[in-house]
C-alpha positions in Angstrom: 211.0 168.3 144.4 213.9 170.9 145.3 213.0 174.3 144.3 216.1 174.6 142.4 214.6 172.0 139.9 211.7 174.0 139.3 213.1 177.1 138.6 215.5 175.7 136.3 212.8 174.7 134.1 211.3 178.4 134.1 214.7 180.2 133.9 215.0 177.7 130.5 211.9 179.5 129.8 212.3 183.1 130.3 215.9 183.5 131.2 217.2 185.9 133.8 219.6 187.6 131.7 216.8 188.6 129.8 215.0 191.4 132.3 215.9 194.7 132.0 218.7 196.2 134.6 216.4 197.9 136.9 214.3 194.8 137.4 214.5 192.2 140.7 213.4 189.1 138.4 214.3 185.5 140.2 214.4 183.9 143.8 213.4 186.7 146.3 213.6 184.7 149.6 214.0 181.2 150.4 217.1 178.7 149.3 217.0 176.7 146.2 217.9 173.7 147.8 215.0 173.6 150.0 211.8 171.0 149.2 208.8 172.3 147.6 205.6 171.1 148.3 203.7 173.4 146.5 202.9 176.3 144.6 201.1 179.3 144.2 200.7 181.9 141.4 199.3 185.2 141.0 200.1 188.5 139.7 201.3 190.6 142.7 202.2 189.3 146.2 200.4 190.1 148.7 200.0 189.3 152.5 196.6 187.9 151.1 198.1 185.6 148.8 201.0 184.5 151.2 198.4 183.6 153.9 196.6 181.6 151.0 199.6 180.0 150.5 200.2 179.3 154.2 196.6 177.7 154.2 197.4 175.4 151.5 200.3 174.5 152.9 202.3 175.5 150.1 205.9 176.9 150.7 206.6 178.3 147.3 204.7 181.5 145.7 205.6 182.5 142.1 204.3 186.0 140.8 204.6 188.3 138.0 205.8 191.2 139.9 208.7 191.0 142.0 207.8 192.2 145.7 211.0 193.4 146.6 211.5 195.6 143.4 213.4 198.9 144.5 215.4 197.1 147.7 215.1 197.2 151.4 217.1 198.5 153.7 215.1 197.6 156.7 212.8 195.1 157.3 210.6 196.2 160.2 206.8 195.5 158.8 206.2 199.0 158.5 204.9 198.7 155.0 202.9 196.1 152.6 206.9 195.3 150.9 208.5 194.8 154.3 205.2 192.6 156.2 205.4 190.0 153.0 209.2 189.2 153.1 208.8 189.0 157.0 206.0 186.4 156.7 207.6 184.4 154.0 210.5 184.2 156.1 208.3 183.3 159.2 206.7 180.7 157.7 209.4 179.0 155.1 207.3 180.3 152.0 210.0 181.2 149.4 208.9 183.6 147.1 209.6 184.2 143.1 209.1 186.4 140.6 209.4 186.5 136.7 209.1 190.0 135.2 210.7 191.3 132.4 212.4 188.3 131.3 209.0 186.6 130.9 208.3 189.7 129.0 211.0 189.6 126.9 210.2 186.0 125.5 208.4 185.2 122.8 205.8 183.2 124.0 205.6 184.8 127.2 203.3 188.0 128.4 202.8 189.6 125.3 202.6 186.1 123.2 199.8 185.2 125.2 197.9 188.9 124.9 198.6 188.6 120.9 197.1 185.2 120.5 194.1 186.5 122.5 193.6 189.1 120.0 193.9 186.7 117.5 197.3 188.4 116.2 198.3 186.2 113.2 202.3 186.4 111.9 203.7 187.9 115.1 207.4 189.0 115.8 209.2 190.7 118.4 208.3 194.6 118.1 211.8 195.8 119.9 214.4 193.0 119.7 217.0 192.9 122.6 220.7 193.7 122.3 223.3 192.9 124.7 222.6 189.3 124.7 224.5 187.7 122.1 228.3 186.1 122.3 230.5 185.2 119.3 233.0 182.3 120.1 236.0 182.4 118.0 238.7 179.1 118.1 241.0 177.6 116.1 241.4 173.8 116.0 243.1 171.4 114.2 242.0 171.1 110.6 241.1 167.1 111.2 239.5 167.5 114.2 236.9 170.5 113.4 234.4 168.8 112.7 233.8 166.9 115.8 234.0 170.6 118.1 232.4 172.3 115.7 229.3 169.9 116.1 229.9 169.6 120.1 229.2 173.6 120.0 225.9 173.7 118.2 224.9 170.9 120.5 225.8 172.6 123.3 223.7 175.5 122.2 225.9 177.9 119.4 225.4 178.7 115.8 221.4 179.3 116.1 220.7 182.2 114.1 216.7 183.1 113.8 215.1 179.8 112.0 218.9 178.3 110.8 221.3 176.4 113.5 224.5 175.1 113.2 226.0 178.4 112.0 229.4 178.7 112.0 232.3 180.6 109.8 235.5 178.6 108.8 238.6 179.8 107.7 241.9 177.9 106.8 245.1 178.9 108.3 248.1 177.5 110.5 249.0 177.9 114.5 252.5 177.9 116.0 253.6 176.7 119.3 256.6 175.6 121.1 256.0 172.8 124.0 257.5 173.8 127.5 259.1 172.0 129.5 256.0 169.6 131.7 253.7 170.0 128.5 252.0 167.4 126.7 251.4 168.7 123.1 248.5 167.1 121.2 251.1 167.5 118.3 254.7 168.7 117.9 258.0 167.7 119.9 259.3 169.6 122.8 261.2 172.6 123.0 260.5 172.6 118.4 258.0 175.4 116.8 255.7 173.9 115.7 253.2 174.9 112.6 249.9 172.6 112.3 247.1 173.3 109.7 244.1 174.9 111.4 240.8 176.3 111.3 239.0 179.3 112.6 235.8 178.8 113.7 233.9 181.5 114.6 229.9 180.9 115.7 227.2 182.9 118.1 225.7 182.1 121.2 223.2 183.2 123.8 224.8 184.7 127.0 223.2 181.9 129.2 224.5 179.5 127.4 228.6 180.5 127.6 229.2 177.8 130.7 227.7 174.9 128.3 229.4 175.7 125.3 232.3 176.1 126.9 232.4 172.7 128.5 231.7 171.6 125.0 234.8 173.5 123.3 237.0 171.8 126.5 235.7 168.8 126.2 236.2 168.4 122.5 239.0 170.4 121.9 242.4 168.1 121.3 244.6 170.7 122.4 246.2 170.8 125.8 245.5 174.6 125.8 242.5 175.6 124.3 242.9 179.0 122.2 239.6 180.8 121.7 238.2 184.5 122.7 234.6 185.4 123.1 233.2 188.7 121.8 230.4 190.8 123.3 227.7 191.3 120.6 225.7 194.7 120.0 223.6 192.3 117.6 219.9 192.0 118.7 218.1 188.9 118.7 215.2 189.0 117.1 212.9 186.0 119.2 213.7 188.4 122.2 212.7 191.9 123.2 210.2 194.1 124.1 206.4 194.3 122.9 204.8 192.2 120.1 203.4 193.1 116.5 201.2 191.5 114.2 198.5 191.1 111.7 194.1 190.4 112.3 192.9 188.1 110.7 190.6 190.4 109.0 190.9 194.1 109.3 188.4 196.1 111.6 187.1 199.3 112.0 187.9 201.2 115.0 185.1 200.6 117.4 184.9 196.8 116.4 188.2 196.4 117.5 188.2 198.2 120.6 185.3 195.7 121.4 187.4 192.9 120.2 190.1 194.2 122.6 187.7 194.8 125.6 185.8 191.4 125.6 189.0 189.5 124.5 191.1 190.8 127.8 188.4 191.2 130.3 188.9 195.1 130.2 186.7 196.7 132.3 187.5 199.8 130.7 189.3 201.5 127.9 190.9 204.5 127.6 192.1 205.5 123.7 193.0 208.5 121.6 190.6 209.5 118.9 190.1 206.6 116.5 191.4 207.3 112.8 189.7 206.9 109.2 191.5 204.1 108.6 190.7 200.6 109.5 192.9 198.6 111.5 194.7 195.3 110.4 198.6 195.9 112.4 198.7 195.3 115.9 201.3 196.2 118.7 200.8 195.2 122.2 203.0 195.4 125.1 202.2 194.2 128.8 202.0 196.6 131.5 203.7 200.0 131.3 204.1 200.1 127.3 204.9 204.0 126.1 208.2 203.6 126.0 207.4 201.4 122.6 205.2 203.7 121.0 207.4 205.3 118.5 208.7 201.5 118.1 204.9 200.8 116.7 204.6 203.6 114.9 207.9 203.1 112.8 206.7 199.7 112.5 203.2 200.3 111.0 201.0 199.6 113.6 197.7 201.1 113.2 196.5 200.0 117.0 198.8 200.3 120.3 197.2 197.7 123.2 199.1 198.3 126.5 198.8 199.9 129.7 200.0 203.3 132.1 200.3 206.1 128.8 200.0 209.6 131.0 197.9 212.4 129.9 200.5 214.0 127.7 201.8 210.8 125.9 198.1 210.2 124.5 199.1 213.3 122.3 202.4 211.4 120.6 200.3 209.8 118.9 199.8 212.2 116.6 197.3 210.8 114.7 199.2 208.1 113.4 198.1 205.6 115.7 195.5 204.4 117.8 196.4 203.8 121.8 194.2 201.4 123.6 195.5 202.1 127.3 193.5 198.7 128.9 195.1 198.7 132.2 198.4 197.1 133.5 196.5 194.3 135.6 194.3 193.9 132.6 197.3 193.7 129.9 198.4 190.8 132.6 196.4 189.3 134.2 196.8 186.0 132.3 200.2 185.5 132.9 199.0 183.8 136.1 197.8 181.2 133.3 200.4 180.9 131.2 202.8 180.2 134.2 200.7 177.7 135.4 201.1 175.8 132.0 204.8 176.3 131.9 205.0 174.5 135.0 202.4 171.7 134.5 203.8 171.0 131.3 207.1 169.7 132.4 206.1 168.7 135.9 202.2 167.8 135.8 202.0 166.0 139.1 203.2 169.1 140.7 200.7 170.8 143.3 200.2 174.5 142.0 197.6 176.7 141.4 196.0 180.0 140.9 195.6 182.5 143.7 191.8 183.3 144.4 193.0 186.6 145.3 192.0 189.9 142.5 195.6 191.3 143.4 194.7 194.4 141.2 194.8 197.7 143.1 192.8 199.9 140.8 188.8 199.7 141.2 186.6 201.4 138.4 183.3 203.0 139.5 181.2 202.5 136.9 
């Protein structure tokens, strides 16, 4: 299988428009073209985990992290960064990584730490602007019906739980054939009016190339008219963090159990646990405190996530409890869940999970 294939399928996944603008998501080193015959996952990439690979005789490893996150100027081995990519690219290994966009997904690092939880009715805690296109045409009046249709197949008009969302409005084009034209309707060198509609629908920014070949494709006009939009609108299946409901509400120690046995925590640290019992959940993996006031404005009576400093503990203000668990511990199952990605759609595929405890933190207990 070409790599190319494969990462398809998890960029249909967890797209890579999705990660934040300070984040290296997607094909690090090696060439999309290039034959896979294997794959390993974990967390972080380390020379550990690209010498596993190398064992194995794998040439592809797909982490969490991305390796190369701030850039390189120089590539000399001087540092952990600079001796991976120079051994990948030694030894044909191309390397991978799907951060923030896997993040950002509904089922991806924070779906899987809410359904450990147990987390019933979840949503998106911060949806995402920024992603969102609005396609405005105007076709013929007897011919809408068949673009309109080629759009929302191409991937327009999906709107939280509806699709095929469009808006229509009647009105009537004008155009004059030039000279070397060949006019769906209308004579040469003649204004023309014809009857047609305005159809205005949304799309995903991903998706602009495929609904566009649908518009062309569809459209009976030798020149298509349409303009596309920018949209401020956020999407609400994509964003930062999770939030939902126990099934049963706990006190605060029973929870913190729940939330220590549940993601293999070695260790918690939390601010002082409130009078209240606690039913609303937030979570966020990794580094999380930029979403606490998101949690408190949404209700939240418990914050899971990982990396608060000394002095963010105190924004909570007694409104809500932090359970700082660790940032490998908030992720350390993504390994897992990329793994199923994967096997799902390609389940004779070679790939496992590193045997490598990437995490750089040790607790003395």
């Amino acid at each position: 299988m070409r790599l190319s294939v494969l990462l398809k399928h998890l960029e249909a996944f967890a797209p890579l428009n999705y990660q934040e603008d300070y984040d290296n998501s997607g094909l690090i080193v090696g060439q999309p073209d290039q034959e896979i015959t294997g794959a390993l996952v974990a967390l972080d990439c380390l020379e550990s985990v690209v010498d596993e690979a190398i064992a194995l005789n794998y040439n592809l490893v797909i982490t969490h992290h991305p390796i190369v996150f701030k850039g390189l100027k120089k590539i000399t081995g001087k540092n952990y960064v600079e001796r991976v990519v120079l051994k990948a690219i030694r030894h044909n290994i191309a390397l991978y990584a799907i951060h923030t966009n896997l993040d950002h997904v509904q089922h991806g690092v924070n779906g899987v730490i809410a359904s450990r939880l147990g987390l019933q009715h979840t949503k998106i805690l911060s949806p995402k602007a920024g992603v969102l296109k609005k396609l405005v045409t105007f076709c013929p009046t007897l011919q809408a019906d068949r673009v309109r249709n080629a759009l929302f197949e191409a991937g327009a008009g999906d709107i939280a739980n509806y699709s095929d969302c469009s808006f229509n409005a009647n009105g009537f084009g004008t155009f004059k054939a030039g000279a070397g034209a060949d006019p769906f309707v209308g004579e040469h060198g003649i204004q023309h009016q014809e009857p047609e509609l305005r159809i205005e629908t949304v799309f995903k920014i991903q998706d602009q190339r495929k609904v566009l070949l649908a518009l062309f494709e569809t459209h009976p006009y030798e020149e298509v008219a349409y303009d596309i939009y920018p949209l401020e609108n956020k999407l609400d299946n994509v964003g930062a963090g999770m939030i939902g409901w126990l099934p049963e509400e706990m006190d605060g120690g029973d929870f913190l159990n729940l939330v220590k046995d549940r993601m293999d925590a070695v260790v918690i640290r939390h601010t002082k646990l409130l009078p209240r019992r606690i039913k609303k959940v937030a979570v966020c993996g990794g580094s999380g405190s930029f979403l606490l006031k998101d949690a408190i404005v949404a209700g939240a009576d418990a914050f899971v996530t990982a990396d608060f400093k000394y002095h963010e503990f105190f924004d909570a203000d007694e409104k809500i409890v932090i359970a700082d668990i660790g940032h490998f511990e908030s992720e350390q199952f993504t390994s897992n869940l990329l793994i199923d990605i994967i096997q799902e759609k390609f389940p004779n595929f070679a790939i496992r999970l590193t045997e490598h405890n990437t995490n750089p933190i040790n607790y003395f207990i």
